[in-house]
C-alpha angles and dihedrals in degrees: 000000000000118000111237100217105068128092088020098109134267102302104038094095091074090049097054109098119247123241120226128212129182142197108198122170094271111025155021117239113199110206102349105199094053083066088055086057109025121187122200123262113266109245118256081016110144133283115293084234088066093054092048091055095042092046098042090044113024105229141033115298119182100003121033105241097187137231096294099071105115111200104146087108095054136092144180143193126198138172123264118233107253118258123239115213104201116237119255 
């Protein structure tokens, strides 16, 4: 994954969306505001799975996937593990 903001001049930066990222009691939301204005997947695109991996850490982790991969439309939301308060 390539960031989009670089080689693009001084300023562009600061025109480059943000992506935002949530932890909520229940659950993890990858890239929030895609989810607002979803675009359909491109055909022959790459497996779901890549896009979850890519979204939830940022980068490739076990195979390198290169530089083309284009998730900033896509978003994910997955449980969070329940959390287990310890007797007193």
């Amino acid at each position: 994954m390539a960031d989009l903001s670089h080689g693009w001049g001084g300023n562009s930066q600061w025109r480059t969306g943000f992506r935002r990222d949530y932890r909520l009691a229940d659950r993890l939301v990858y890239n929030a505001d895609a989810a607002l204005d979803p675009t359909p997947p491109h055909p022959g695109g790459p497996d779901p799975s890549t896009d979850v991996d890519l979204l939830r850490y940022r980068c490739s982790t076990l195979v390198d996937h290169g530089d083309d991969q284009w998730v900033w439309d896509s978003h994910h939301v997955e449980p969070t593990a329940p959390t287990v308060t310890p007797p007193e």
